[in-house]
N, CA, C and O atoms as a CHARMM CRD file, in Angstrom:
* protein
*
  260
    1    1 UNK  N      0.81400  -1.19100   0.00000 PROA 1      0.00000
    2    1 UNK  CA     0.00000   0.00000   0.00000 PROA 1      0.00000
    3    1 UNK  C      0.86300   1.26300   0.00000 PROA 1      0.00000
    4    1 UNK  O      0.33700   2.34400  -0.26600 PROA 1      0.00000
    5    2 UNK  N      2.02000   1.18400   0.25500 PROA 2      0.00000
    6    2 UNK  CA     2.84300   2.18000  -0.09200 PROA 2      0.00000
    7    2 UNK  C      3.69800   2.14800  -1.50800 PROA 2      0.00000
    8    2 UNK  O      3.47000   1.19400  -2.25200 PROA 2      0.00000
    9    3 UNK  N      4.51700   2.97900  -1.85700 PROA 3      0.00000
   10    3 UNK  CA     5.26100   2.88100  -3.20200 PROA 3      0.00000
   11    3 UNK  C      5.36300   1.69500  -3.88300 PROA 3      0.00000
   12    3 UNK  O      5.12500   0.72100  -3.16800 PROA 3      0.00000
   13    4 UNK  N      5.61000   1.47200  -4.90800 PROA 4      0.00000
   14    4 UNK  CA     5.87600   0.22300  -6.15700 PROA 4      0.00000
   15    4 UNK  C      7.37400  -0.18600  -6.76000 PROA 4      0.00000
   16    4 UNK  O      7.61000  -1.25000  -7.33100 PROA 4      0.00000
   17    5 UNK  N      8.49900   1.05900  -6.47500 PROA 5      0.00000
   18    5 UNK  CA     9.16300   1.25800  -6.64500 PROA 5      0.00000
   19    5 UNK  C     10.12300   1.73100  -6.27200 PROA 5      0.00000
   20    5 UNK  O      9.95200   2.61100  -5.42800 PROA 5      0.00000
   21    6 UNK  N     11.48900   1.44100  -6.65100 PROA 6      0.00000
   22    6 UNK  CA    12.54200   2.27100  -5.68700 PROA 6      0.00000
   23    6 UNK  C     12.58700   4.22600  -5.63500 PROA 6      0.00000
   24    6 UNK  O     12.88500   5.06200  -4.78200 PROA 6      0.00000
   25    7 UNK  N     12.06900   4.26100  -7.18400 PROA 7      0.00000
   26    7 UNK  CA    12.55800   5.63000  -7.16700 PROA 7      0.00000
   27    7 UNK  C     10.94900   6.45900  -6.79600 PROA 7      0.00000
   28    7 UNK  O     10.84100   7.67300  -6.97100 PROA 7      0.00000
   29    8 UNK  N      9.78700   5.61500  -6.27800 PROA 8      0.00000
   30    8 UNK  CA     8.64600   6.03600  -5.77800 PROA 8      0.00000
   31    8 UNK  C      8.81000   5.93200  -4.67500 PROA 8      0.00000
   32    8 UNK  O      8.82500   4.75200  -4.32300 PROA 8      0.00000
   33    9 UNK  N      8.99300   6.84300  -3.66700 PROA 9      0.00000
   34    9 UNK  CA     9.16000   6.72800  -2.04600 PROA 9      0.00000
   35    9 UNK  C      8.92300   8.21800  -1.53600 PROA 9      0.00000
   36    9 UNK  O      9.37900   9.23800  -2.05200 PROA 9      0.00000
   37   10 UNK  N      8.23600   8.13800  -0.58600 PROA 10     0.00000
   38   10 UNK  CA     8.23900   9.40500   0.37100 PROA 10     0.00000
   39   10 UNK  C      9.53200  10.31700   0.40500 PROA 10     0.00000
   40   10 UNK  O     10.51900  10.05100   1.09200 PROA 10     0.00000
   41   11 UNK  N      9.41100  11.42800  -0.41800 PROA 11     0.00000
   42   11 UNK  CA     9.97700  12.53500  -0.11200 PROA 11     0.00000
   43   11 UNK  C     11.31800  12.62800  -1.43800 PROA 11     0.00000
   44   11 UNK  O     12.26400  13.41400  -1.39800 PROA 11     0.00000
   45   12 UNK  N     11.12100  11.86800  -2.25600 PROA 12     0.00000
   46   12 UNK  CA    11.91700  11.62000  -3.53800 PROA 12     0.00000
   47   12 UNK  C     10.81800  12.49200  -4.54000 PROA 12     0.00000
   48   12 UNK  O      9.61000  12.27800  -4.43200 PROA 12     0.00000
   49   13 UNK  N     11.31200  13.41800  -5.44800 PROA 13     0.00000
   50   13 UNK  CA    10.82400  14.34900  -5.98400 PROA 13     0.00000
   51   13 UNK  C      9.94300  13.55300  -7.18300 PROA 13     0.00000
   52   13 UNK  O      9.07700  14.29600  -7.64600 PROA 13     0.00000
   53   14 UNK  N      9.97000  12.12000  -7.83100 PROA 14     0.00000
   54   14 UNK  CA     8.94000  11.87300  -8.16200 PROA 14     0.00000
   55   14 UNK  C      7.91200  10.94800  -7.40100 PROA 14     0.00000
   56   14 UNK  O      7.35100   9.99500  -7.94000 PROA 14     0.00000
   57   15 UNK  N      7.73800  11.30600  -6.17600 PROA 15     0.00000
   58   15 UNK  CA     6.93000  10.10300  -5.31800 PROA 15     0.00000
   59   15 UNK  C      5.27800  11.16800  -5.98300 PROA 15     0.00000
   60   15 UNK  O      5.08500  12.32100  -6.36900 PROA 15     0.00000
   61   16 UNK  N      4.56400  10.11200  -5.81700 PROA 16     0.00000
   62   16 UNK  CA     2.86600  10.80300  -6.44500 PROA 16     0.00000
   63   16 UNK  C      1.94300  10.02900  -5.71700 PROA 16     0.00000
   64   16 UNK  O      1.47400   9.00500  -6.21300 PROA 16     0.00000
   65   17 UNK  N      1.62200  10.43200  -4.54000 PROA 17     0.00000
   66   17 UNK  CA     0.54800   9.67100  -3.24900 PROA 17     0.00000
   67   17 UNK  C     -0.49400   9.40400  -4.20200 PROA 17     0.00000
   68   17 UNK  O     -0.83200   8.23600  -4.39500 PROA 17     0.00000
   69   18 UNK  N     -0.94900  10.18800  -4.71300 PROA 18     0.00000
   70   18 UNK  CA    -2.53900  10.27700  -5.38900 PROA 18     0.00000
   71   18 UNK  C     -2.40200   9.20500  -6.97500 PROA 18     0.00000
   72   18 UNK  O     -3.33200   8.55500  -7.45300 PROA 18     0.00000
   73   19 UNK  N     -1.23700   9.27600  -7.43000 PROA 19     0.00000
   74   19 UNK  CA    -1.04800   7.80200  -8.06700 PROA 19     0.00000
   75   19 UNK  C     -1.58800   6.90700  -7.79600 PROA 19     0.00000
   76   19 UNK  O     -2.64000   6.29200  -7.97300 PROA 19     0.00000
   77   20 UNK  N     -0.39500   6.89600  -7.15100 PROA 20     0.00000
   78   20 UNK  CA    -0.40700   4.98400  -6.15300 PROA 20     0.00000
   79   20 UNK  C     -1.71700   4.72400  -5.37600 PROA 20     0.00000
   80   20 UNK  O     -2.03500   3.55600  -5.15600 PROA 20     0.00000
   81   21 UNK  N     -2.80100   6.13600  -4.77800 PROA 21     0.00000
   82   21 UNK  CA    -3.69500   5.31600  -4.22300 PROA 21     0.00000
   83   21 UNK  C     -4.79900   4.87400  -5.35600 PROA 21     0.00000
   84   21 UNK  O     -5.52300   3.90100  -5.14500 PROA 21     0.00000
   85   22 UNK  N     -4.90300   5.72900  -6.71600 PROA 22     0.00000
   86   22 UNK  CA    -5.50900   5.31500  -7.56700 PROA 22     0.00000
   87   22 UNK  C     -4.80900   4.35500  -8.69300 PROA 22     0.00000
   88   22 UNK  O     -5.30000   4.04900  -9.78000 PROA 22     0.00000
   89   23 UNK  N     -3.93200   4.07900  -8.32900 PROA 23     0.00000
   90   23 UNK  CA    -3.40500   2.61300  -8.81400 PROA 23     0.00000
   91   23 UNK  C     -3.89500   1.11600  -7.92200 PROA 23     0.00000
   92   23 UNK  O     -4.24500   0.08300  -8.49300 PROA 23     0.00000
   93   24 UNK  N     -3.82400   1.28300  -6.51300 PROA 24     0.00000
   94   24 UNK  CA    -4.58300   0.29800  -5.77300 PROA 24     0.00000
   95   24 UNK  C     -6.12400   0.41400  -5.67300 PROA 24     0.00000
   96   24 UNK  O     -6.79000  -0.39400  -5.02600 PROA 24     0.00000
   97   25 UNK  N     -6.59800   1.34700  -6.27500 PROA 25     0.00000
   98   25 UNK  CA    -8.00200   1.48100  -6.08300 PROA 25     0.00000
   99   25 UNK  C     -8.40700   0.91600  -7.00400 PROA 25     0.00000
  100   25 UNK  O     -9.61400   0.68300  -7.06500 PROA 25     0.00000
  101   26 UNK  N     -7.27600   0.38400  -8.33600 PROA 26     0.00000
  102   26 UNK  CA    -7.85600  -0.13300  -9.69800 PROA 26     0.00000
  103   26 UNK  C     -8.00500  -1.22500  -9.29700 PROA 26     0.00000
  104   26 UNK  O     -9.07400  -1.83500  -9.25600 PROA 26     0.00000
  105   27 UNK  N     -6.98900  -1.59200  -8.96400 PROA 27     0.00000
  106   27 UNK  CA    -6.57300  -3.07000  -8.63100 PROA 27     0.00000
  107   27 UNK  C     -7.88100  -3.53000  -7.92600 PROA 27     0.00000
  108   27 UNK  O     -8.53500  -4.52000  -8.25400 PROA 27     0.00000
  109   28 UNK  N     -8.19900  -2.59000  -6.81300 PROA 28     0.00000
  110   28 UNK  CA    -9.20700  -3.85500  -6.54900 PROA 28     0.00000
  111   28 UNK  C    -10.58400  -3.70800  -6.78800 PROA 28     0.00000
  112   28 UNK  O    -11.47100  -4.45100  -6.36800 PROA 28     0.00000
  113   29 UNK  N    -10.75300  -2.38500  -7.71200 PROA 29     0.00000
  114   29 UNK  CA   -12.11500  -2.14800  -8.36300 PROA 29     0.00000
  115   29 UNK  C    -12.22500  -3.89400  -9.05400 PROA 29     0.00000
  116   29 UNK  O    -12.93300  -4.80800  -8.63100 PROA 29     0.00000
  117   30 UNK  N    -10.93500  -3.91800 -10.62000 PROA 30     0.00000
  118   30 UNK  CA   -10.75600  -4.88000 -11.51600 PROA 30     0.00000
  119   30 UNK  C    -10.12100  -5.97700 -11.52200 PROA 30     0.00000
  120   30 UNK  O    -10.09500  -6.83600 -12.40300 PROA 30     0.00000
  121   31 UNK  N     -9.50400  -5.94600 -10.34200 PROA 31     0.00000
  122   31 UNK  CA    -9.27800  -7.67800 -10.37000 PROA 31     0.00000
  123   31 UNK  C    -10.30300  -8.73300 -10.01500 PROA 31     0.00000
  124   31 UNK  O    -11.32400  -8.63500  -9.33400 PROA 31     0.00000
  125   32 UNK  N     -9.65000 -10.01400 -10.80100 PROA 32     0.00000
  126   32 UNK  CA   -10.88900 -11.11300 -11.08800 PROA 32     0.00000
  127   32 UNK  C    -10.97300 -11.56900  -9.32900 PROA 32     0.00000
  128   32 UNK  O    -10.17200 -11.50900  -8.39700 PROA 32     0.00000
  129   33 UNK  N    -11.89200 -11.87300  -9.43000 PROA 33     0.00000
  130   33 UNK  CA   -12.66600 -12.64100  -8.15900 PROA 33     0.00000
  131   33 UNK  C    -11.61300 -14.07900  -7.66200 PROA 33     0.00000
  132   33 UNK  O    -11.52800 -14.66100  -6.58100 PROA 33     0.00000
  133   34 UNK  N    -10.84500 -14.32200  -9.10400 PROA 34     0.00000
  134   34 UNK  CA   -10.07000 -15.68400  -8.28300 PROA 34     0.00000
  135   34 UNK  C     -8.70500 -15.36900  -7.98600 PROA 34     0.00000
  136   34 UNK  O     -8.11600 -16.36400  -7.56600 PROA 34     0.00000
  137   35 UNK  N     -8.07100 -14.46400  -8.04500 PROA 35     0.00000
  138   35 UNK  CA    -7.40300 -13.86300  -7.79900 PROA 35     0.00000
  139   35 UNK  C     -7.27800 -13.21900  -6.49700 PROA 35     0.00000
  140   35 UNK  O     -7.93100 -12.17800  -6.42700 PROA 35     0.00000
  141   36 UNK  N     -6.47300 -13.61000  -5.19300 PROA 36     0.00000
  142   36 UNK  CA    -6.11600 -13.56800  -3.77900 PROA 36     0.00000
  143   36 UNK  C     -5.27400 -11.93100  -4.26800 PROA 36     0.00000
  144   36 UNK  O     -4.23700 -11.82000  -4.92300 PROA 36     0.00000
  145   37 UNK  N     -6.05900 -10.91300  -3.74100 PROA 37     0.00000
  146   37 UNK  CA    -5.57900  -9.86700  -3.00400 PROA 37     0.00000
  147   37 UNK  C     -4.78800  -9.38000  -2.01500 PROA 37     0.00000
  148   37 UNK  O     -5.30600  -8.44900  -1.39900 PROA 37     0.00000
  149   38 UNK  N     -3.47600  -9.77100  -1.58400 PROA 38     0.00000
  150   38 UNK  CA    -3.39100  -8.99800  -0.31800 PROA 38     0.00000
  151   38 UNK  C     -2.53600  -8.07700  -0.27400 PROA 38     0.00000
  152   38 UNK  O     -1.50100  -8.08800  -0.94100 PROA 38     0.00000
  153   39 UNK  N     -2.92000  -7.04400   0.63300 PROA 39     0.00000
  154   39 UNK  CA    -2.14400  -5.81400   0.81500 PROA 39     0.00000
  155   39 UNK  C     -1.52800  -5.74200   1.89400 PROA 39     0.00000
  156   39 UNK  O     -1.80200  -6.44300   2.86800 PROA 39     0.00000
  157   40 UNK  N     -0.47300  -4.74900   1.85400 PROA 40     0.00000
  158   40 UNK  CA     0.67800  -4.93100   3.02200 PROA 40     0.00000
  159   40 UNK  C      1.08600  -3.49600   3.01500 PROA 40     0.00000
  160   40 UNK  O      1.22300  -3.04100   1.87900 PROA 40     0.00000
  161   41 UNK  N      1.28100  -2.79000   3.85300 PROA 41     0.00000
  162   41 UNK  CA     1.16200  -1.44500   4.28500 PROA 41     0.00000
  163   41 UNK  C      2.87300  -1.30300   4.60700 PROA 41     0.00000
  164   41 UNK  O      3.39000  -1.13000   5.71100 PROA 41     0.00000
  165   42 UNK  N      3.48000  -1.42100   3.43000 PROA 42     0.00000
  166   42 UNK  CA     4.50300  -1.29600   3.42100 PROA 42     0.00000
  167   42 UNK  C      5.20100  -1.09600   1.99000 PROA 42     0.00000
  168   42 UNK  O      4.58800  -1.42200   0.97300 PROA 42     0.00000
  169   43 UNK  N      6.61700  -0.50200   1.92400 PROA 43     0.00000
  170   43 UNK  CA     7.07200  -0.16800   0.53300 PROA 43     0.00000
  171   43 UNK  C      7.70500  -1.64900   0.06000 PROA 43     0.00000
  172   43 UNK  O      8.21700  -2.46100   0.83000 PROA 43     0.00000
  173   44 UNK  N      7.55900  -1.79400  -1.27300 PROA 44     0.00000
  174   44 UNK  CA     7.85200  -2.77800  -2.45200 PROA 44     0.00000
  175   44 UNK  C      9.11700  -3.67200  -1.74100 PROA 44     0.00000
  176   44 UNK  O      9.23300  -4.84300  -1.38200 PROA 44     0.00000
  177   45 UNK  N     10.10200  -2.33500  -1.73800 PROA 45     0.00000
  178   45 UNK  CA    11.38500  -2.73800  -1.34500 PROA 45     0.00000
  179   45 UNK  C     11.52900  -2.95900   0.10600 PROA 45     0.00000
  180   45 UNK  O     12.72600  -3.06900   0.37200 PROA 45     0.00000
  181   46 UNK  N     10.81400  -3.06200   1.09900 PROA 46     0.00000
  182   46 UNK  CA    11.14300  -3.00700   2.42300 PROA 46     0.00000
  183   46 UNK  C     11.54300  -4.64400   2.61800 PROA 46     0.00000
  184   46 UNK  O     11.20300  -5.31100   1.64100 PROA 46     0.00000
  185   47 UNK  N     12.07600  -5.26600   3.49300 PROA 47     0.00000
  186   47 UNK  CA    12.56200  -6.89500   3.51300 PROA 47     0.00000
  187   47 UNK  C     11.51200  -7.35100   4.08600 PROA 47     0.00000
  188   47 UNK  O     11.46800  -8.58000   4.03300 PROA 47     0.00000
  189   48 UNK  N     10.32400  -6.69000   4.80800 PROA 48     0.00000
  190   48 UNK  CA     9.26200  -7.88400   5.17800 PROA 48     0.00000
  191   48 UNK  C      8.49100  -7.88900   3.79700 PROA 48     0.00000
  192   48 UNK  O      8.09700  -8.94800   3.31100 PROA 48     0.00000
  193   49 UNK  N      8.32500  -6.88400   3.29300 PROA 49     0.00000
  194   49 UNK  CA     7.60800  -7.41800   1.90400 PROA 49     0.00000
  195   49 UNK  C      8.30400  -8.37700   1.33100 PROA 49     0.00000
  196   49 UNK  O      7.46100  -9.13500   0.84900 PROA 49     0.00000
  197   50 UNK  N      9.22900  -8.73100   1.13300 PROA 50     0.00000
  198   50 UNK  CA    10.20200  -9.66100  -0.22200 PROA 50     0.00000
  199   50 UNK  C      9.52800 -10.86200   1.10100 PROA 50     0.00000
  200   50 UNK  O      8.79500 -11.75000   0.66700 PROA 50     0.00000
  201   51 UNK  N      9.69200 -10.84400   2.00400 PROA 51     0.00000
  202   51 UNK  CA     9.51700 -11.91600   3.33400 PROA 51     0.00000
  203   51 UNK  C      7.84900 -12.58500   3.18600 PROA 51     0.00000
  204   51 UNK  O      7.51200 -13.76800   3.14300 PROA 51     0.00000
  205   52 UNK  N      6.99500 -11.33700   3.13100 PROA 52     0.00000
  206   52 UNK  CA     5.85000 -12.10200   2.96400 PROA 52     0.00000
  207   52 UNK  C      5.81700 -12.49000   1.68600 PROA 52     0.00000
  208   52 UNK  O      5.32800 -13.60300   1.49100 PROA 52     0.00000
  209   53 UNK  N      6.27400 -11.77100   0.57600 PROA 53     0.00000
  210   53 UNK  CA     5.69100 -12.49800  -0.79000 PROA 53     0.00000
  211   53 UNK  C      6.78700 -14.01500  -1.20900 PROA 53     0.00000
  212   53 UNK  O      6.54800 -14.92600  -2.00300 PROA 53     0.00000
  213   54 UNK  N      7.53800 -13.87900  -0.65700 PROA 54     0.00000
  214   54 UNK  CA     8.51000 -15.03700  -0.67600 PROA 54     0.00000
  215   54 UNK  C      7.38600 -16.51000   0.00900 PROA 54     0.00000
  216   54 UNK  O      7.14200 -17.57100  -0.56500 PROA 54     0.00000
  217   55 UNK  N      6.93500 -16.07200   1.28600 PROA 55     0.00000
  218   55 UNK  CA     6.26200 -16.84500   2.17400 PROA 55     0.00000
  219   55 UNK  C      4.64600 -17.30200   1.35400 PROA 55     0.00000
  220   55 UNK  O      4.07300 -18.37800   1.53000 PROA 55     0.00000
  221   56 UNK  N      4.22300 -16.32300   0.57900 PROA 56     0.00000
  222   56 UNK  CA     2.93200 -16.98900  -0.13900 PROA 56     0.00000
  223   56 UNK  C      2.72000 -17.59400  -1.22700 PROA 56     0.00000
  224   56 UNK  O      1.73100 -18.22200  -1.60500 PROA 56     0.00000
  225   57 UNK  N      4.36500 -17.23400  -2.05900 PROA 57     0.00000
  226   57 UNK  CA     4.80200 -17.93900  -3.18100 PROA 57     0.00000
  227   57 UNK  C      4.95200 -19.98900  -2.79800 PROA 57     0.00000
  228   57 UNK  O      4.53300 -21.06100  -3.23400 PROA 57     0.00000
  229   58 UNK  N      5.90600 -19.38700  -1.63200 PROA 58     0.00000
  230   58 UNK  CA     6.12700 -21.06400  -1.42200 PROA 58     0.00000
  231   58 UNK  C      4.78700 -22.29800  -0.97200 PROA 58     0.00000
  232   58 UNK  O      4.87000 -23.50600  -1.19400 PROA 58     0.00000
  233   59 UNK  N      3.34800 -21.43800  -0.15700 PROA 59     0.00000
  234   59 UNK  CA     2.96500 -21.88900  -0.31500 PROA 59     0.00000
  235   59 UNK  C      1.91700 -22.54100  -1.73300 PROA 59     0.00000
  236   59 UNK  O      1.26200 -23.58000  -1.81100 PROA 59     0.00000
  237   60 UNK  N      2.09000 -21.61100  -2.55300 PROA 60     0.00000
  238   60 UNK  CA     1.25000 -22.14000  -3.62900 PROA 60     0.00000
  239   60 UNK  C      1.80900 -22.56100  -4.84000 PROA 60     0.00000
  240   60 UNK  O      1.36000 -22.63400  -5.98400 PROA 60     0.00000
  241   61 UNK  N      2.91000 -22.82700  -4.32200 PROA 61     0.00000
  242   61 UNK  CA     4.37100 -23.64800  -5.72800 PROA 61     0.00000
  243   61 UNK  C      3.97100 -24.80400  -4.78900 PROA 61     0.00000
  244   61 UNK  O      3.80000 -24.94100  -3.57700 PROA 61     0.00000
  245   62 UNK  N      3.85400 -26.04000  -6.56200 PROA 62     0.00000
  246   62 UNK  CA     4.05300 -27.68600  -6.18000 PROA 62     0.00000
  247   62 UNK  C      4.77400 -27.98600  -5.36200 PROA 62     0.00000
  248   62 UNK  O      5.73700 -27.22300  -5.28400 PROA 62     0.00000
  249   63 UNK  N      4.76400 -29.20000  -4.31100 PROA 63     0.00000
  250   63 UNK  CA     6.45700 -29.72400  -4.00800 PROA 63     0.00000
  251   63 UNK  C      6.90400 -30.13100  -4.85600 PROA 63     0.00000
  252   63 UNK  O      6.20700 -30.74900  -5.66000 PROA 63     0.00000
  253   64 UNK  N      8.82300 -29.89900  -5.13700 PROA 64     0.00000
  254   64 UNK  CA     9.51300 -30.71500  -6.23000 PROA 64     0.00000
  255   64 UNK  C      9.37200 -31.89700  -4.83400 PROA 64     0.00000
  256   64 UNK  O      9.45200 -31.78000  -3.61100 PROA 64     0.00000
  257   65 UNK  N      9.10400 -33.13500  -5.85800 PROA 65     0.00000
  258   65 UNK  CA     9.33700 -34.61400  -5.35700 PROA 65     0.00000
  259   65 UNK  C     10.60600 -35.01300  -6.10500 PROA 65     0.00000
  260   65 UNK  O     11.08900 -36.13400  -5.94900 PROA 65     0.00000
């Protein structure tokens, strides 16, 4: 729910609040119904993001046997 990008961040001369909240407002006007949403109130690049999306990837990858 915060920036998308490295060079989109609070207080970097192209950060655009009113973007990004109407970029997530698309998202969940138009995304499909089977499609798992979740938001995380944090920037792209921060390490708990890479942490959670790392963590929801693994659960929905096959096991290699």
């Amino acid at each position: 729910m915060k920036p998308v990008s490295a060079i989109d961040a609070e207080g970097i001369p192209v950060w655009w609040a009113e973007a990004d909240t109407g970029l997530f407002q698309s998202l969940r006007n138009w995304i499909s119904p089977r499609v798992e949403m979740i938001e995380l109130d944090m920037h792209i690049n921060d390490p708990a993001f890479a942490e959670a999306a790392t963590s929801k990837l693994l659960t929905i990858l096959p096991v290699a046997r």
